[in-house]
N, C-alpha and C positions, 0 to 999 in steps of 0.2 A: 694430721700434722701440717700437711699441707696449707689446709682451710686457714687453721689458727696463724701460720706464717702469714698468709693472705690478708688476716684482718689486723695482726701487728702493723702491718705495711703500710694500708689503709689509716689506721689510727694516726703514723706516723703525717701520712700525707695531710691529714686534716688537721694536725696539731701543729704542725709547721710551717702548714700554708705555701705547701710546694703546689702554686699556679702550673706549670707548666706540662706535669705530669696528672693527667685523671689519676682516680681508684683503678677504673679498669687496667689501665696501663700500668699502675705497679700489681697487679692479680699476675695479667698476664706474664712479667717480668719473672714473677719468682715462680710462675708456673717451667718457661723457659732455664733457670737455671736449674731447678728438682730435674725438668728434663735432662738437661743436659750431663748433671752428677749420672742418672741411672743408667743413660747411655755407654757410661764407661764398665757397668758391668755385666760381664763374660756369661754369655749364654742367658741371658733376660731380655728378651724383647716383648715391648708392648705395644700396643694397636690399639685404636679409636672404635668404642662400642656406638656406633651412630644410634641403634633405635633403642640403648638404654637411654642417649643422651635425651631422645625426643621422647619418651616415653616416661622418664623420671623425671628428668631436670628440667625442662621445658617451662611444662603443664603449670608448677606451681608460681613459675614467673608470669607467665601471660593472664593467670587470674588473677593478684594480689595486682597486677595492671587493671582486669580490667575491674576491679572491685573499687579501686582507691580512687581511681578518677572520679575529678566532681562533676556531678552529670549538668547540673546546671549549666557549667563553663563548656561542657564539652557539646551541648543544645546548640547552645548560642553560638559557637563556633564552629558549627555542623558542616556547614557550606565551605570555607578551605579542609576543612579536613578529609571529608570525602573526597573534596578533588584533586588533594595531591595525594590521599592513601589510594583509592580507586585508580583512575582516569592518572596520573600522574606515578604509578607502580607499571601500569601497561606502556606508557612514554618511555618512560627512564628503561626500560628493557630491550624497546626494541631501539633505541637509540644507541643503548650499552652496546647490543647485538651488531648492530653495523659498524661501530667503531671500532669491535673487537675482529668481527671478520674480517673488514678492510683493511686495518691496520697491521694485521700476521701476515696479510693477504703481498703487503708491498714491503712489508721489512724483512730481515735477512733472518727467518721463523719460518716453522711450520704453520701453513695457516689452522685455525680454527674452522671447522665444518660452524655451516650457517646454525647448523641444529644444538651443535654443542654451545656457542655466542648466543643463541636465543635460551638457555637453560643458565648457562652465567650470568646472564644479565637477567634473569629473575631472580634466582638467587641473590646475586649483589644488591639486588634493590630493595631489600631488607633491612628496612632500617634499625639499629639497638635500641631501644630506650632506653638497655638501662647506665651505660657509659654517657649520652647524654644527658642526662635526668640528676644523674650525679655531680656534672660539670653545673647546672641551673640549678641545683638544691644548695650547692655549696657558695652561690652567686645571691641567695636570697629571695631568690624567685620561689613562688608558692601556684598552684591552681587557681589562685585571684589573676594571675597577668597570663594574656595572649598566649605572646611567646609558648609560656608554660603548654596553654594548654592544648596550642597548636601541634605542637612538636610531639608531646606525649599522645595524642587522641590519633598524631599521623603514624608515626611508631607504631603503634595499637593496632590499627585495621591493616594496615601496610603487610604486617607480617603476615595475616591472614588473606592477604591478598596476593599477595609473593607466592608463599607454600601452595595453595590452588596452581597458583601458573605453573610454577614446578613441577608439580607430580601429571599436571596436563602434558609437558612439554618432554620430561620421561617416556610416558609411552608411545613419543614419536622417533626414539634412540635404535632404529631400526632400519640397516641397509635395504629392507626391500620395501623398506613404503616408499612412495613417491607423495613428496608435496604438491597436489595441487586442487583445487576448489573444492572436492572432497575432502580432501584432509585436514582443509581450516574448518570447514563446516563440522564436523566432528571433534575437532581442537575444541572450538565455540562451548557448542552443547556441553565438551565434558568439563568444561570450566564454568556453566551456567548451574548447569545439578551439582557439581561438587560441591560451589559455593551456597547455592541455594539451599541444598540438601543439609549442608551444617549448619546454616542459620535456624531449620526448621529444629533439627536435631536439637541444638541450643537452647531454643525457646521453649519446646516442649521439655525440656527438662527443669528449667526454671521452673515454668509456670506447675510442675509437677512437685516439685520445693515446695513451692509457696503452699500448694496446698496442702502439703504435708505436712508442714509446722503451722499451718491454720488448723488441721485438725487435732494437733498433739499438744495447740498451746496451752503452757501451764503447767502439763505432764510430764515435762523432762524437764532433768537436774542439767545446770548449765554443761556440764562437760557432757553429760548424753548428748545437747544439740551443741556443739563446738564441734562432737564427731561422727555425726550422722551429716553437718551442715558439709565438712567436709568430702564426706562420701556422695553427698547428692552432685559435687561440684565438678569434680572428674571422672562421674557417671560421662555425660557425652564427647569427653576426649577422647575416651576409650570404645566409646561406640564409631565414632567417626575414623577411628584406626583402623578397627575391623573390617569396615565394608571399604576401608581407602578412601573415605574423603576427608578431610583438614577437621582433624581436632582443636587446631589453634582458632579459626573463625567457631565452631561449637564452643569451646570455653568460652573465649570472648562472650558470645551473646548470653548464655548462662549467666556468666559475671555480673552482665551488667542488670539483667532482669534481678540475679537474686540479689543485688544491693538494693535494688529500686522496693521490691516489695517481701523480702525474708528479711533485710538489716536494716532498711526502712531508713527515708529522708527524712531529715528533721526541720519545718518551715522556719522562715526566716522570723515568723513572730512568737514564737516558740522560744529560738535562737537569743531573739534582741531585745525581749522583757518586754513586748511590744501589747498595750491593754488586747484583754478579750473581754466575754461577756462573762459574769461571774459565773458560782454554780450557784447561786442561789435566785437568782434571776436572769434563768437563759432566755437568747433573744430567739426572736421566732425563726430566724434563717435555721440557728443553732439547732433549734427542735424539729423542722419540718426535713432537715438534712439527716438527723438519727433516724426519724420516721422511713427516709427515703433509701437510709444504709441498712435498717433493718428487713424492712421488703427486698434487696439486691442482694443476692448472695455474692455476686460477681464484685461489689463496693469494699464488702467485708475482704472475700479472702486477698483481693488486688488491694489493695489501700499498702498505700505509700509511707504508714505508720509503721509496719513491720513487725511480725512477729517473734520476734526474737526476745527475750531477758535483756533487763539490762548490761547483766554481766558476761552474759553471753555474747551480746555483741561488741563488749570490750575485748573479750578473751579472741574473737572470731578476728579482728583485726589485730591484733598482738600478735597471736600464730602466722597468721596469712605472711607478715611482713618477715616473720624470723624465717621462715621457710623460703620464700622469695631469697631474702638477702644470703641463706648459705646458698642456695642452689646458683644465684649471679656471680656467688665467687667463687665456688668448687667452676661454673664454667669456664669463666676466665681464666683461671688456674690450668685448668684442663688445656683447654686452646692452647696456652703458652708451654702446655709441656709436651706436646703432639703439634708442634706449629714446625720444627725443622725435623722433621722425620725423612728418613731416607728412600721413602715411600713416592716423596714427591721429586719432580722434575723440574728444576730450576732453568728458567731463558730469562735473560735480562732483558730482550722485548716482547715476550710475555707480559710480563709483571709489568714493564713501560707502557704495553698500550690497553693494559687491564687498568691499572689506576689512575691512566688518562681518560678513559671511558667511563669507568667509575666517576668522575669527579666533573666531567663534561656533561654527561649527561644528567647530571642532577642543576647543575649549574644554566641549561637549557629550558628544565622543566618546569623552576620555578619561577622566572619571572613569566613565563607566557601561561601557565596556568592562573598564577598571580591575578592576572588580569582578567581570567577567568573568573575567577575566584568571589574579586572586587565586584564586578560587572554581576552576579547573580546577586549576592549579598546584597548589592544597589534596588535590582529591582524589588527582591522583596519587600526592603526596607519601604521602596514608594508603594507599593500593594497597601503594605501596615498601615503605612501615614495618611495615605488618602481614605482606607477604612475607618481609620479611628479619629481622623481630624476633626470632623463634627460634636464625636461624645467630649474628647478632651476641650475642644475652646466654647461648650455649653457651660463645662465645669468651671470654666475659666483657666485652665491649665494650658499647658503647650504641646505641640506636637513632638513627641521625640524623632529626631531626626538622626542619632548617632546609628552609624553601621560602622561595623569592626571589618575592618581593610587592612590589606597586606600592604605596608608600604615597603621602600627600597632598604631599609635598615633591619626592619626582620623578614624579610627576601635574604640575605646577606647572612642574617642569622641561623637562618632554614639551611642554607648550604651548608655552612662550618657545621652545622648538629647532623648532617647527612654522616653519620660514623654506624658503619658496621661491624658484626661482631657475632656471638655466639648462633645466631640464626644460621648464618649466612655460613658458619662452618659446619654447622650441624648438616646443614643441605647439600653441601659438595662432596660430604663423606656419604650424600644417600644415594648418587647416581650410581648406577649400576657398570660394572664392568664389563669390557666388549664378550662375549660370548660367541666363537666363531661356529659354533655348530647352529645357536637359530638365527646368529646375525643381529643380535639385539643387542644394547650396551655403548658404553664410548671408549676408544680407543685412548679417550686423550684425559683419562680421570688424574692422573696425577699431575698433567697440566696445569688441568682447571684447579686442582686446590694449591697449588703453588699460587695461580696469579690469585684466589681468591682470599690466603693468608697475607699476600703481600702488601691488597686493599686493607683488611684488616688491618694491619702494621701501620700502613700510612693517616687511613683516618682518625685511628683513635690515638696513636702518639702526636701526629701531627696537626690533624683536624682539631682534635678535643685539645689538643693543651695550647691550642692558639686562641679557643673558643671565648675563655675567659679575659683574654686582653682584648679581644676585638668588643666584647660585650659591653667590655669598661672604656672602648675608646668611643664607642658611638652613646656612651652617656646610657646606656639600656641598665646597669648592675645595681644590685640596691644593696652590695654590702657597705659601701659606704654611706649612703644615707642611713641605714640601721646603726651605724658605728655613729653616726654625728647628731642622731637621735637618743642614743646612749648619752651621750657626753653631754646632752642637753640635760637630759634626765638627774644625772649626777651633778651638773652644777645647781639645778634647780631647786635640789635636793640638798645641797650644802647652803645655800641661799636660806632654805627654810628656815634651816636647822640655825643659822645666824640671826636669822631675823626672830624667833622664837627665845632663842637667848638674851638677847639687845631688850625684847618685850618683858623677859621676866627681869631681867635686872632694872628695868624702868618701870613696872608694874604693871605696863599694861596687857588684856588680857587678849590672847592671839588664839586661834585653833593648836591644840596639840597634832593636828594632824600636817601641819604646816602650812605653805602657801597653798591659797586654794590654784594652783596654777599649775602645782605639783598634783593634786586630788586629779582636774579637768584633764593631766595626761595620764593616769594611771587607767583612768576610765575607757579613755580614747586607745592607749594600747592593749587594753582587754577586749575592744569589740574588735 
C-alpha cells in the first residue's frame, strides 16, 4: 500500500511539475508519515532489516544501473569518471573524516573517534543515482549529454567503491588495535582483494553467461532466457556476500559484460540505415571476417551481437526497469519511515558539522580532481592526434581535436547532484554495535545515523530541488528547447495543413504529406 501511495505521489510530482520537490523526496515524505501514524500504535515496534535491505533491494537497482548505461558514453567519459568514483570516493572520506573529527572535537559534542569519522565518511560518500537521475530525466537530459553520463557512470562505480572502504574500515571498530604502519598496510591489501576479488568474481560470471546462452542459442522460449538471464545476474552478488567481499562492484561488472555480449550492442550502421554490402554480393572484408569468426571460437561466443531473442531482449529490459523502479521506491519509502526512530541520537552539532563535511568535502574534491581530470583527458587526446594525424590529412580529413572537459558549470553541477540516500543508509544500519566483552563495534552507532539521515534530509530535499533551477539558470536544461521544438513542430504543421488547402482550392498540386520542411523534422527527430 505503501509503494502504490509512493508512486501516486510521484505521478502527482511529474504531472504538475512541482520543480522543487524530487520523487525521492515525496517517497521519502510519505515514507515519514506511514511512519509516523504506526508509531502511535500501542505495543508495535518496528526496526531496520539492514541485510534484507542489501540482500533484496539493493542488487536489482545497481544492475538495471549497470545494464542501462550506454557504454559508449560511459567509454568516452572513462577518465572523469574513474577519477572522481575511485581517487575522488578516497578524498571526499578522508576529508569528510577530518572535518567530522575536528569539528565534534571543538564544539560543545562529543567528539567522534577518528575510526568512527573515517567509516562516516565512506559511507557518506556514496553517491544516489537514483534521486539524481530522476532530477536529469525530468530536465531532458538523456545518455547523449556529459552531464548525464558523468554523474550516472560516478554514482555507479562510487558505490562500489564506498562499500569496499566500509566493510575495510569495519574491521578496524576494535579497542585493541592500534593504528599504525601495520594496520594501514593491512587496511591496503584488504581493500585491494576485496575490490579486485569482485571484479574477478563479476567477470567470470559474465563471461560464464555468455557462454551459456551461446550454447543454448535458439533453445529456449523467450521467458526460459528472461529467467535463467536473471538467475546468471545475481549469481555473484551472492557469491561476493558469502565470502564478504562487495557484491555491488561483482554486479556492476556482470552488468556491464552481460549487456556488452548476452544483450548485445547494436552498431550505429545497423542503427542509421547506413549502406552495407548486399547479400548478394558480399565484399571481400565481409567474407574473409566470417572466414576469420568461424575459425575463433572466442569471435563467436564474445561478439557484441548478442545472444539473446529479439523478444527476449525487450522483455529483459522491461523487467530489469520495473524491478529497479519498485525496489528505489519501497527504499525511499522505507528510509522515510525508520528516518526519526527513537533508536537514534539526536545533536544539533552532530548533524551541523556532518552536513558541513558532507557538502565541504565534495565541494573540495571536484574542482581539484577536475583538473585532474581535464589534464589526463588532454594528453591522451594529443597521444590520438599525433597517432592518427598522418592517416587523417592523407585522406584529406582533419584531425579531431575535441576532448570532453569538466568545465566550471558542470563542476557546479557535480556538486548540487552530490545527493545521498538509500546506500548510505543501508550502510550505517551495517556498523556493528560496541560489544564490550571482545571490545569490537562503536559506541557511537546511533550517532552516526542520526548525522547520516540528517545528510540525507539535506541533500536530497535541498540539494536535488535546487538542482533543477540552477541547471536552468546556467542555460544547461533542455526542457525548454524540447517545448520550443514542439511548438515548432505544431506551427509547421498547421502551416502545411494551410498551405495544402490554399493549393487545392487554387489547383495546384502540393505533396499530401505537407511541407517538405515538416517531412526534414520528422526525420531529424527520429534519428
Amino acid at each position: 500500500f505503501i509503494i502504490a501511495v509512493c508512486g501516486a505521489v510521484k505521478s502527482m510530482i511529474r504531472h504538475f511539475k512541482i520543480r522543487w520537490l524530487p520523487e525521492a523526496a515525496g517517497c521519502i515524505l510519505v515514507g515519514v508519515l506511514f511512519g509516523g501514524v504506526m508509531s502511535f500504535i500501542p505495543h508495535y515496534d518496528l526496526s531496520f532489516d539492514h541485510d534484507w535491505f542489501l540482500r533484496i533491494m539493493v542488487p536489482p537497482i545497481v544492475f538495471e544501473a549497470a545494464l542501462s548505461i550506454d557504454k559508449r558514453s560511459f567509454h568516452k567519459h572513462i577518465v572523469p569518471i574513474l577519477v572522481y568514483a575511485v581517487i575522488g570516493t578516497l578524498f571526499a572520506t578522508a576529508v569528510t573524516a577530518y572535518i567530522v573529527h575536528k569539528g565534534s572535537s571543538l564544539l560543545n559534542c562529543e567528539t567522534i573517534p577518528y575510526v568512527e569519522s573515517l567509516t562516516f565518511g565512506a559511507l557518506i560518500s556514496s553517491i544516489d543515482p537514483i534521486a539524481v537521475l530522476s532530477v536529469l530525466s525530468n530536465l531532458g537530459m538523456t545518455d547523449t549529454d556529459a552531464i548525464y553520463v558523468v554523474i550516472f557512470g560516478e554514482s555507479l562505480l562510487n558505490d562500489g567503491v564506498a562499500m569496499v572502504l566500509f566493510q575495510t574500515l569495519v574491521h578496524f571498530m576494535d579497542e585493541s588495535l592500534v593504528i599504525d604502519r601495520e594496520a594501514f598496510f593491512l587496511a591496503t591489501t584488504h581493500f585491494l582483494v576485496v575490490a579486485f576479488g569482485s571484479v574477478m568474481v563479476g567477470s567470470l560470471s559474465g563471461m560464464a553467461c555468455t557462454c551459456y546462452f551461446y550454447v543454448f542459442k535458439g533453445c529456449q522460449t523467450p521467458l526460459v532466457e528472461v529467467l535463467v538471464f536473471f538467475c546468471w545476474a545475481f549469481v555473484p552478488y551472492y557469491i561476493c556476500d558469502g565470502v564478504e567481499w562487495s557484491g555491488i562492484v561483482a554486479i556492476v561488472t556482470t552488468g556491464i559484460v552481460m549487456d556488452l555480449y548476452v544483450v548485445g550492442q547494436h552498431s550505429s550502421a545497423e542503427e542509421g540505415g547506413l549502406p552495407t554490402a548486399s547479400a548478394g554480393t558480399p565484399s571481400v572484408e565481409s567474407v574473409s571476417q566470417r572466414k576469420f569468426d568461424r575459425n575463433t571460437l572466442g569471435r563467436r561466443v564474445f561478439s557484441k551481437k548478442g545472444h539473446l531473442s529479439e523478444m527476449a531482449r525487450t522483455h529483459v529490459g522491461f523487467v530489469t526497469e520495473i524491478l529497479s523502479t519498485m525496489m528505489e521506491t519501497a527504499i525511499f519509502s522505507y528510509l522515510g519511515f525508520f528516518l526519526f526512530s527513537y533508536r537514534y541520537h539526536w545533536n544539533f552539532w552532530h548533524v551541523t558539522v556532518a552536513i558541513a563535511a558532507c557538502c565541504v568535502s565534495r565541494a573540495i574534491m571536484i574542482p581539484l580532481l577536475s583538473l585532474l581530470a581535464n589534464w589526463i583527458a588532454s594528453m591522451q587526446q594529443s597521444r590520438a592526434n599525433c597517432g592518427a594525424a598522418v592517416h587523417h590529412l592523407r585522406r584529406g580529413g582533419s584531425v579531431n581535436d575535441t576532448v570532453v572537459t569538466i568545465g566550471s558549470r558542470m563542476q557546479l553541477v557535480l556538486w548540487f547532484a552530490g545527493l545521498r540516500g538509500a546506500m548510505s543508509f543501508a550502510l550505517v544500519e551495517n556498523i556493528p554495535l560496541y560489544d564490550a566483552v571482545t571490545g569490537e563495534g562503536s559506541r557511537m552507532k546511533a550517532e552516526l545515523k542520526a548525522m547520516t539521515s540528517a545528510c540525507i534530509i539535506f541533500t536530497v530535499f535541498v540539494m536535488g530541488g535546487c538542482t533543477d533551477y540552477v541547471i536552468e539558470r546556467l542555460g544547461m536544461s533542455k526542457v525548454k528547447n524540447q517545448s520550443n521544438v514542439e511548438l515548432t513542430s505544431l506551427l509547421s504543421q498547421a502551416n502545411g495543413r494551410i498551405a495544402h488547402t490554399n493549393s487545392h482550392d487554387s489547383g495546384e498540386n502540393i505533396p499530401q504529406n505537407g511541407s517538405p520542411k515538416v517531412k526534414t523534422f520528422r526525420q531529424r527527430s527520429r534519428q
